[in-house]
N, C-alpha and C positions, 0 to 999 in steps of 0.2 A: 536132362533136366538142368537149370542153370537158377541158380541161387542165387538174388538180386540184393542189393542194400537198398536205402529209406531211398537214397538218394537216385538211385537209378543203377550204379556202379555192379557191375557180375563180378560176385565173390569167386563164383566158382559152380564146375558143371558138374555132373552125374548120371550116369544112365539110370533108367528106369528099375534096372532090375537091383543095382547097387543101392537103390534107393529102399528097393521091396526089403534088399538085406538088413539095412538098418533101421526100418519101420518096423521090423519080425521081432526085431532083439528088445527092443520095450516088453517089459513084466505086463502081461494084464494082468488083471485082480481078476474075482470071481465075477463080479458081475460084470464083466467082459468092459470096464473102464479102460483107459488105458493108463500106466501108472509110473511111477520114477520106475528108472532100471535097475536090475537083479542087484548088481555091487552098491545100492544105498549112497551112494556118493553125492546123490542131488534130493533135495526131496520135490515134490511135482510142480514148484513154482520156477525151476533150475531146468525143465526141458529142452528149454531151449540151447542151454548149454552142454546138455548131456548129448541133445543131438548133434552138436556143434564139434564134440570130444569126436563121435562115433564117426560124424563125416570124413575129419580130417586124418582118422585114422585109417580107414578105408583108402584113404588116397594118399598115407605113407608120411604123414604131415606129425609128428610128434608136438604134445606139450601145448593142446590149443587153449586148451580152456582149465585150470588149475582150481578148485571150489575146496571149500569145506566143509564136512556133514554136519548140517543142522544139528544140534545142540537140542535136547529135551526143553521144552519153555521157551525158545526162541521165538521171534515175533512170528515168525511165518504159523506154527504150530497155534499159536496162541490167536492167530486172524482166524484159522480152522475150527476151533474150539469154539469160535463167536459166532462161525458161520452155521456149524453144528447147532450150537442154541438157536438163530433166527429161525433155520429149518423145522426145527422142533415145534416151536412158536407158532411159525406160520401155518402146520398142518393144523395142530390143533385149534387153531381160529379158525381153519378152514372147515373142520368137522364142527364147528359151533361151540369149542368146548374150553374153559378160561386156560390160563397160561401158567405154566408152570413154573415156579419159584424156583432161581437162583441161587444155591445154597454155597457159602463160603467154603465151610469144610468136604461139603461133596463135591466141589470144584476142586478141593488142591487132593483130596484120595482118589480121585478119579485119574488126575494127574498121577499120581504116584502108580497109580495100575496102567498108565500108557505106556510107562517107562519102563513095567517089570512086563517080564516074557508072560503074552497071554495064553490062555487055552480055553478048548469048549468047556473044562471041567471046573474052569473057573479058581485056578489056584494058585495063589501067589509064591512064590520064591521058596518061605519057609514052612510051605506043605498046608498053609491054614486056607479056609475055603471063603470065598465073598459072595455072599447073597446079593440080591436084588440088583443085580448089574446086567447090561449088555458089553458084549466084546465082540471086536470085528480086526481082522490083520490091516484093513483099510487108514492109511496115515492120513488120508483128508477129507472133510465134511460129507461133501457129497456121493463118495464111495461109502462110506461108512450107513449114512440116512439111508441110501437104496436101500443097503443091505439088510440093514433092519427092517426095513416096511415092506421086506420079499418074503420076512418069517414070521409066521403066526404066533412064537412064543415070545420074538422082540420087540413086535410091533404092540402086544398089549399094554404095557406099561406105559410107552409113548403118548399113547391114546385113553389111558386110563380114564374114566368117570372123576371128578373129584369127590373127594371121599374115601378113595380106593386104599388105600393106605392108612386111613383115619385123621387126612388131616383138609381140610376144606381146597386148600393150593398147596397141590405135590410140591414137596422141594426136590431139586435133580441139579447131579452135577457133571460135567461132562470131561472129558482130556483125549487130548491127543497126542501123539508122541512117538517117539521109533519105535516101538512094537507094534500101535496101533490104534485103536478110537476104543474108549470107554465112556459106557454113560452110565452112574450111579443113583438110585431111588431112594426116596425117602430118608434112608438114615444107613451107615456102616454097619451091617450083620455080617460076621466073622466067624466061624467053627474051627476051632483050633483045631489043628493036624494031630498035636500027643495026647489030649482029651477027650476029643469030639465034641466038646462043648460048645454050641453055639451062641453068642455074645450079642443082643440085638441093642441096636446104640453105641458102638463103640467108641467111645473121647479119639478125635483126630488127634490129642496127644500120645496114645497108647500104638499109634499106629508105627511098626516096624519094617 
């Protein structure tokens, strides 16, 4: 296999099966996308430089491509986040059903759970629980959107009737980030970890 530039010039060749090697070593995600690699070093807009590290490593070439890990909130993260919204958007026009409001503070807590370590169980850092949210290990739009509209328990909110919540147009906010894609509903409900108390509304200033 031989690897061409814009202009015509061969960078450089590859057998086939050297090729299968370094196509194998890409992370899928769960729904069989294919994704930035295991070590996080690029995130999925960087492939082509990650394959470009893997190539010339494979053929003994040190030091080809030098990058550094995206940053929480960085532009790339932040194009994902918007692309996340259209997707959202555009389903639900497509089911006939009005559009979900853009919420300020459920945009930047949403952020703030891309950043912290997610889980099914829905917990943040300091043991307290978050309602009405979706989580996915997916760092960009369209891995994340699959995945949700593949489960019956994520896909409802998405799709929600208006009113579902009590308010005419759901507000939702979404984030993306090195852990992974969060979308938050209606409003910050929080169960603290040492009380059990759960918090419905919680001031985005109160949030630790």
């Amino acid at each position: 296999m031989a690897f061409e530039a814009a202009g015509g010039r061969i960078l450089g060749t590859m057998s086939a099966g050297d090729f299968i090697t370094v196509r194998d070593s890409v992370r899928v995600t769960r729904n069989g996308r294919v994704g930035h690699p295991t070590d996080s070093r690029y995130d999925t807009s960087q492939w082509n430089l990650w394959f470009t590290d893997e190539f010339n490593s494979l053929g003994g070439i040190g030091g080809a491509a030098a990058v550094t890990p995206p940053a929480a909130g960085t532009a790339s993260f932040e194009q994902e986040r918007q692309e996340l919204i259209r997707l959202v958007s555009e389903e639900r026009a497509r089911r006939g059903l009005s559009a979900l409001r853009v919420d300020s503070d459920l945009m930047e807590f949403a952020q703030i759970r891309a950043n912290e370590p997610l889980s099914a169980a829905h917990r943040r850092p300091n043991g307290g629980r978050v309602h009405r949210e979706n989580v996915t290990a997916s760092t960009n739009a369209r891995g994340a959107f699959d995945a949700w509209m593949s489960s019956a328990g994520h896909i409802a909110p998405i799709i929600s009737e208006p009113g579902t919540w009590g308010e005419d147009v759901e507000p939702f906010g979404v984030g993306i980030g090195a852990h992974g894609a969060v979308m938050i509903f209606d409003r910050i409900d929080i169960t603290c970890a040492a009380t059990g108390v759960r918090t419905r509304g919680v001031p985005l200033s109160d949030i630790r």
